[in-house]
C-alpha positions in Angstrom: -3.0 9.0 21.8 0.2 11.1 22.1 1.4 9.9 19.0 -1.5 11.1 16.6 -1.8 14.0 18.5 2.1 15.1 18.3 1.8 14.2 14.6 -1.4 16.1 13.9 0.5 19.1 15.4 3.7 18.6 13.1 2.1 17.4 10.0 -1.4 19.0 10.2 -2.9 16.5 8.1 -5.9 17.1 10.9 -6.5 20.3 8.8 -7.4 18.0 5.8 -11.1 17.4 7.8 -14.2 19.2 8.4 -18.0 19.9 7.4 -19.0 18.3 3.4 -20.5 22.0 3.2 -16.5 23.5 3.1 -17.3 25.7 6.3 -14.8 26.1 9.6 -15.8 23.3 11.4 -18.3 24.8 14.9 -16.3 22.7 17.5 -14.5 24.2 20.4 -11.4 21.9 19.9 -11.5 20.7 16.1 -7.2 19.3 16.5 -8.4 17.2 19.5 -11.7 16.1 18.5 -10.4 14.7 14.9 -7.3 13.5 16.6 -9.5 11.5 18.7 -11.8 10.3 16.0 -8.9 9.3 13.9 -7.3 7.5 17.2 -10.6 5.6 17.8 -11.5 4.7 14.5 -7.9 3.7 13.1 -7.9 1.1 15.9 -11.2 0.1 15.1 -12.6 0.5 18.9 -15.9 2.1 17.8 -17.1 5.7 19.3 -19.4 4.3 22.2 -17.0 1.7 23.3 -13.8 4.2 23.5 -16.2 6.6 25.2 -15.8 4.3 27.9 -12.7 4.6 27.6 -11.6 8.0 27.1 -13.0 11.2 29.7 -14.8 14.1 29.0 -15.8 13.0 25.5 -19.3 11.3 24.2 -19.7 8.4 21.7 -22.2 10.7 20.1 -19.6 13.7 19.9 -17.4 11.0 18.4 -19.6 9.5 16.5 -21.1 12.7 14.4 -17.6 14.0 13.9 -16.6 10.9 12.0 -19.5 10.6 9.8 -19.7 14.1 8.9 -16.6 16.0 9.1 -14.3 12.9 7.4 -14.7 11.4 4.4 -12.4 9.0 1.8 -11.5 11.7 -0.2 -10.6 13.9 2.7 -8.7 10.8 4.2 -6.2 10.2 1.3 -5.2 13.6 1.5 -5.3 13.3 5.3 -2.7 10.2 4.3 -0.9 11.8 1.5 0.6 14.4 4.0 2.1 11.9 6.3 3.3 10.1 3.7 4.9 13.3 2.1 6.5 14.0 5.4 8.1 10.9 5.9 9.2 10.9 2.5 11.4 14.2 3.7 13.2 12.5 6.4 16.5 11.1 6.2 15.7 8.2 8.1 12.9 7.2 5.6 16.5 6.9 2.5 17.9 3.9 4.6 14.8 1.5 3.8 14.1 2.8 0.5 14.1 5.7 -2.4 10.4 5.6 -2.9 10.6 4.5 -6.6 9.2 1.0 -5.6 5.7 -0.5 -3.9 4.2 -3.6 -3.2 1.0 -4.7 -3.2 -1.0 -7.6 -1.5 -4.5 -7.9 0.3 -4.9 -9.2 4.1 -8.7 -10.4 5.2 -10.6 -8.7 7.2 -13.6 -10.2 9.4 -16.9 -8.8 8.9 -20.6 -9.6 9.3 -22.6 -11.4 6.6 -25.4 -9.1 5.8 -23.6 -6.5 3.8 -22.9 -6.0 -0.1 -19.3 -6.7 0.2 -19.1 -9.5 2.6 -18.2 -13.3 1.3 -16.8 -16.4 2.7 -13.1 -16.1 1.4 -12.2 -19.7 -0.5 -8.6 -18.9 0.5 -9.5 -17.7 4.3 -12.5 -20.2 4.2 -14.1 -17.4 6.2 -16.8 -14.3 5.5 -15.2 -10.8 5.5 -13.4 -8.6 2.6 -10.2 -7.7 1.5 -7.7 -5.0 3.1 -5.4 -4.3 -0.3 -2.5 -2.0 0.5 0.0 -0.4 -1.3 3.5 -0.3 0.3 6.2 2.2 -0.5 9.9 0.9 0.3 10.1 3.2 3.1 7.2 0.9 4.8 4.5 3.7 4.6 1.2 2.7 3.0 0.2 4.8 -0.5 -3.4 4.2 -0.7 -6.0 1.5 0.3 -8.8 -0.4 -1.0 -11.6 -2.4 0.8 -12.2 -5.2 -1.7 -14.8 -8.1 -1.8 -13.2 -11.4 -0.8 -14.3 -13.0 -4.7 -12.4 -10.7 -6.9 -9.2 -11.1 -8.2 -7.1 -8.8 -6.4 -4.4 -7.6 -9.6 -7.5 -5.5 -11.1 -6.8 -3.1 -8.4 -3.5 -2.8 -8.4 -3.1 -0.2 -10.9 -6.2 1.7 -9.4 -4.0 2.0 -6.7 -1.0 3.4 -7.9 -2.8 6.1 -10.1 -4.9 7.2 -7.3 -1.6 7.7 -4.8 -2.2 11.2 -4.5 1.5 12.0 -2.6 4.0 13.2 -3.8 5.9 9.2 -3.8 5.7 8.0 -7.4 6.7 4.6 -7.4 7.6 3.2 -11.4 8.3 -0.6 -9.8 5.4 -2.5 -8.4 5.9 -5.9 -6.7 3.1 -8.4 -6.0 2.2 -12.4 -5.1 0.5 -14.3 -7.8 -2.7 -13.0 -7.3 -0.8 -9.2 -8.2 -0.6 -10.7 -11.8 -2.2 -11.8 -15.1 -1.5 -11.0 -18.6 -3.5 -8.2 -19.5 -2.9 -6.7 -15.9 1.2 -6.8 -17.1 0.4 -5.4 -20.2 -1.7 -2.1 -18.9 1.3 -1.4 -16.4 3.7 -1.4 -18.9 1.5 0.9 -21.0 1.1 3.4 -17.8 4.9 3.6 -17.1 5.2 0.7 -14.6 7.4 -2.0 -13.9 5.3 -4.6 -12.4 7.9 -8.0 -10.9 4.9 -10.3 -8.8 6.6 -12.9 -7.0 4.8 -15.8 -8.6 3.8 -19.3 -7.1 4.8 -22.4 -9.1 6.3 -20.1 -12.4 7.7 -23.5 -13.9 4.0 -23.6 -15.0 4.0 -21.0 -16.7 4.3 -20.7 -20.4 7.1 -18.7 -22.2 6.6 -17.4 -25.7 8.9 -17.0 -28.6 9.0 -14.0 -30.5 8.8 -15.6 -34.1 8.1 -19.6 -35.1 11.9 -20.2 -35.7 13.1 -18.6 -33.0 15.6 -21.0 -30.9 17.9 -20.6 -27.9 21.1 -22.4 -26.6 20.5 -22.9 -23.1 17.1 -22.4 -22.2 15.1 -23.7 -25.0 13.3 -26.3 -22.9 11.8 -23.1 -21.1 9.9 -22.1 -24.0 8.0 -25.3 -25.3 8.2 -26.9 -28.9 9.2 -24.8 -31.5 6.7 -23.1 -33.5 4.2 -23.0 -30.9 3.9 -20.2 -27.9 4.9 -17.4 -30.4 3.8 -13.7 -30.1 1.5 -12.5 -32.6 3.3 -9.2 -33.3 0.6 -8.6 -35.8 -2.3 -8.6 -33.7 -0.2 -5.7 -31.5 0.6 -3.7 -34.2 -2.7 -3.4 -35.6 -4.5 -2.7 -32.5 -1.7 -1.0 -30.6 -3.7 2.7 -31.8 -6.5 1.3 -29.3 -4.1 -0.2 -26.4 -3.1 3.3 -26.0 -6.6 5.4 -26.2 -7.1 2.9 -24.0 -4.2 3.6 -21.9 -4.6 6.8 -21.8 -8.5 6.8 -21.0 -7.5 5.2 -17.9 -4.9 7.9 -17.1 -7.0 10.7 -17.2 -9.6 9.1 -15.1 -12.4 8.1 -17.8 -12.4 4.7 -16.9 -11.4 2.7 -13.8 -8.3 0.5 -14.2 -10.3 -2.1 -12.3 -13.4 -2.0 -14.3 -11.2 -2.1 -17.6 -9.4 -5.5 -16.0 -12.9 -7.0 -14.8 -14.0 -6.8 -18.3 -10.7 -8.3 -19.9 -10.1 -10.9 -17.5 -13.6 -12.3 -18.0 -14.3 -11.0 -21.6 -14.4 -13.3 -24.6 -11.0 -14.4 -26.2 -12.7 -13.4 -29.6 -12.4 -9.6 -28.3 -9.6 -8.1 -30.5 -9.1 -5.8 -27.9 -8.8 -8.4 -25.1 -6.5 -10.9 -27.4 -4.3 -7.5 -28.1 -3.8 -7.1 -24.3 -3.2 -10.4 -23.7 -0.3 -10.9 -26.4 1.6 -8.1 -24.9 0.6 -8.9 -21.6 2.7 -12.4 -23.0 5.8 -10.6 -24.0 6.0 -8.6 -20.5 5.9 -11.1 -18.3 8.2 -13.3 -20.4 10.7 -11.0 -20.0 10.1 -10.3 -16.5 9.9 -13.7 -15.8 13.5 -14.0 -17.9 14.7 -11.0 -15.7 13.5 -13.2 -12.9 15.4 -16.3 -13.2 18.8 -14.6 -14.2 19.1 -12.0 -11.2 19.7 -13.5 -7.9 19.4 -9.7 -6.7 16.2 -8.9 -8.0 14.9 -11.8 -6.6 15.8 -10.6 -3.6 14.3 -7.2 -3.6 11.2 -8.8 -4.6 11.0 -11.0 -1.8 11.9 -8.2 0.4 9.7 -5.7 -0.8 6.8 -8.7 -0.3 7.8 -9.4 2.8 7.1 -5.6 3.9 3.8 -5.9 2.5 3.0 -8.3 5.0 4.6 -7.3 7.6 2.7 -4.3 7.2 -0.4 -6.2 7.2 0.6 -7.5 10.9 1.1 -4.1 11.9 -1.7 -2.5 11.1 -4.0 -5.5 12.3 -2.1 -5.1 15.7 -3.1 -1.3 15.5 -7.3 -1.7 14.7 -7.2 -4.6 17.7 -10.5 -3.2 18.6 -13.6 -5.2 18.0 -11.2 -8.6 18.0 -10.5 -6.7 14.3 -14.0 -7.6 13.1 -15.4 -4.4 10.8 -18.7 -3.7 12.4 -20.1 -1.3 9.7 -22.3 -3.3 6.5 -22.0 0.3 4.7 -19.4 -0.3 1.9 -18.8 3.7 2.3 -18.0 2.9 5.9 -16.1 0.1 5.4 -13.9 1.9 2.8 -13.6 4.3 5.5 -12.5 1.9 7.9 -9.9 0.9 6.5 -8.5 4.6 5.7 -9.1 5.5 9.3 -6.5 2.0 10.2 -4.1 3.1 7.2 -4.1 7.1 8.6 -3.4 5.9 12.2 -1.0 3.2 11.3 0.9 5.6 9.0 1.2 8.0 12.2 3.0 5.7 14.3 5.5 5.1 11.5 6.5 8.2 10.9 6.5 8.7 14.9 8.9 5.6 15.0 11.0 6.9 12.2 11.5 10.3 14.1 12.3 8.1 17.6 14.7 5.8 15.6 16.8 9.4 14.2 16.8 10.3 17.3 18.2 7.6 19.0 21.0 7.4 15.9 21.9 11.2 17.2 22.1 10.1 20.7 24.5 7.4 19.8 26.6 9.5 17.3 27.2 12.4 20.3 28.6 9.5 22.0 30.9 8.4 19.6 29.3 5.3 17.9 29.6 4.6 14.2 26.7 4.4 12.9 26.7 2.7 9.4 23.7 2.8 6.6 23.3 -0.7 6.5 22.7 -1.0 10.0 20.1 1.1 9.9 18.5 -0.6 6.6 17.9 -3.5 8.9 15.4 -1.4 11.4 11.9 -1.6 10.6 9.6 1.4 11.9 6.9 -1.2 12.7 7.8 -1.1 16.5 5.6 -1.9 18.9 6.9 -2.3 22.0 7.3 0.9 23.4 3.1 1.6 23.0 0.8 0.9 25.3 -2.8 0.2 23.7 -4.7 -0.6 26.8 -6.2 1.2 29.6 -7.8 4.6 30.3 -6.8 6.9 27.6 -5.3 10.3 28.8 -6.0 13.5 26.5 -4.0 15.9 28.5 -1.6 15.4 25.2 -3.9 17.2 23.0 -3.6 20.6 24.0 0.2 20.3 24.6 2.4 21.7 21.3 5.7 19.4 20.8 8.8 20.8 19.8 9.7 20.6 16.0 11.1 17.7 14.6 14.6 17.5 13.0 14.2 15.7 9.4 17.9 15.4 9.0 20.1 12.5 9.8 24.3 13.0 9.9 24.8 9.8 8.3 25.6 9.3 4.6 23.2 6.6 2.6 24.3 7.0 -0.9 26.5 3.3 -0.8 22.8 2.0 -0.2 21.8 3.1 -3.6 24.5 1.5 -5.1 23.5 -2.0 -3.6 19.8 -1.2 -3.5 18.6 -0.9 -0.1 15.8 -3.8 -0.6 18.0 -6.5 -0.4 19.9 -5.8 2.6 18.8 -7.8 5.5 15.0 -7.3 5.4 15.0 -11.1 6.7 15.9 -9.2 10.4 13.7 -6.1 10.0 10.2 -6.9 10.4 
């Protein structure tokens, strides 16, 4: 409870909520009572049973605030601003620049009788899918609720082009269910880099860009020659389209996932699906390429994976309310939900990263060296020093901390040199 109140205060991302009518919210106490809400529904406890919990507050009062002063809209923005902040620590350059994300899906348990719910063939249980997007610096860009049936790399553009902070990642790293063809050729026609690390890639076919194309060493990569070859053709006459289409999904006029629905399941006779596809072909044959001759980059996309879930651990350890089962059948709600967990996880992130600087101070007044790789190897998802059970004190609430100190006497510019990924993330999370 301390730590979303002491962030609401420095960040005031609570300012972010109130009435859908625009008004100054009518409550006596609207920091505390949308600190509250925010504490109870990031960690997935549910108004009535943290009333229990938590004096001098009703589940009704808890309740109404969350379904009518917050909504997903008002949430992203609400996670924008912590992410911003973070963004202007110095702690947050030892783990990352922001120019890279990752995304992956964790499930999430639910009830049967709702529009979203499935039985998961990979969970071989009914819920839906939590799909985040993770910055480098470990804080979470934006989040989808997904059904458990879809295939998750439609959304992971969506994502990125709805990250509303002021983090603009241009590399985006994924498992195999982060990548297809057309899905590599839309990125690359927005601006970004997408590098999936991809199950069983030996099975994957390389193309040649023309019928007599041959190489020394790696031949056997690409099949017989004359077959698996580009059709530069088919790009150049519909390449006019690819980037209307591009572009339409830019500006908003059409969803990225919608658009990716429709091309992964769409006829192979579609000259607009077969265009996306053959540079879809040449994108990831490069990347994979770029995949097999860089022992580094393999490494960063492994690390930058392996943040992804461990972010997915954390925030599940965070909502531990309900045994983590999402009680609403509303997909509004459950949308919701999963803000609420990715607003209160990002809270106690940027809260570790401010009590990691400070300990780094403590320990350069008394004379310690402390060197940039060292603190690569820290991850903010701590958990040891928080305390999620009990009776819940809100004598924090009306008590203003001191301001935080963003800066950091220690110099992280050889960790851009070596990129900052690759350096020990096997010890961090």
């Amino acid at each position: 409870m301390g730590i979303v109140a002491r962030t609401a205060y420095w960040v005031d991302w609570w300012q972010r909520f109130g009435p859908a009518s625009g008004n100054e919210p009518k409550l006596d106490d609207p920091c505390g009572r949308y600190v509250l809400t925010t504490f109870v529904k990031g960690t997935n406890m549910g108004p009535y049973e943290a009333a229990r919990h938590i004096p001098g507050v009703s589940g009704h009062e808890l309740a109404y605030t969350a379904n009518r002063h917050f909504s997903i809209v008002l949430l992203n923005e609400a996670i924008a601003d912590l992410v911003n902040a973070h963004a202007r620590l110095d702690i947050s350059q030892a783990w990352g620049g922001g120019t890279t994300v990752a995304a992956d899906g964790t499930h999430m348990d639910t009830y049967l009788d709702n529009l979203l719910a499935e039985t998961s063939v990979r969970y071989g249980k009914p819920g839906g899918i939590a799909y985040h997007h993770i910055s480098d610096t470990y804080v979470a860009l934006f989040t989808h609720f997904i059904p458990c049936g879809v295939w998750e790399a439609v959304y992971i553009i969506e994502g990125l082009l709805k990250n509303s902070s002021e983090v603009k990642p241009t590399t985006v790293h994924a498992d195999t269910q982060g990548q297809s063809q057309p899905v590599f050729a839309l990125a690359h026609l927005l601006g970004f880099d997408l590098m999936p690390r991809i199950r069983n890639w030996k099975g994957l076919t390389f193309y040649r860009p023309g019928k007599t194309t041959e190489y020394v060493h790696i031949d056997a990569l690409f099949g017989e020659v004359g077959k698996n070859v580009i059709d530069w053709d088919l790009i150049e006459s519909q390449f006019r389209h690819l980037m209307k289409v591009a572009l339409s999904v830019r500006e908003g006029a059409i969803s990225s996932s919608t658009l990716l629905k429709r091309l992964r399941s769409g006829s192979k006779k579609n000259a607009t699906y077969a265009a996306f596809r053959e540079v879809g072909r040449v994108i990831r044959t490069v990347q994979l390429l770029r995949y097999l001759s860089d022992p580094a980059l393999r490494r960063r996309v492994t690390a930058a994976t392996n943040k992804t879930e461990a972010f997915n651990g954390f925030s599940q350890w965070i909502g531990f309310g309900n045994r983590g089962v999402i009680a609403d059948n509303d997909p509004v709600e459950q949308e919701k939900a999963m803000k609420f967990n990715a607003l209160l996880t990002n809270a106690v992130i940027f809260h570790n990263a401010l009590d990691i600087a400070e300990i780094v101070r403590q320990l350069l007044e008394e004379g310690w060296t402390i060197e940039p790789e060292d603190l690569a190897r820290i991850s903010p998802y701590l958990t040891e020093h928080i305390n999620r059970f009990g009776e819940y004190s809100t004598h924090e609430l009306g008590i203003q901390p001191d301001a935080y100190d963003p800066k950091l006497d220690v110099d992280f510019t050889p960790l851009r040199d070596q990129g900052p990924a690759a350096v020990g993330f096997g010890q961090a999370a």
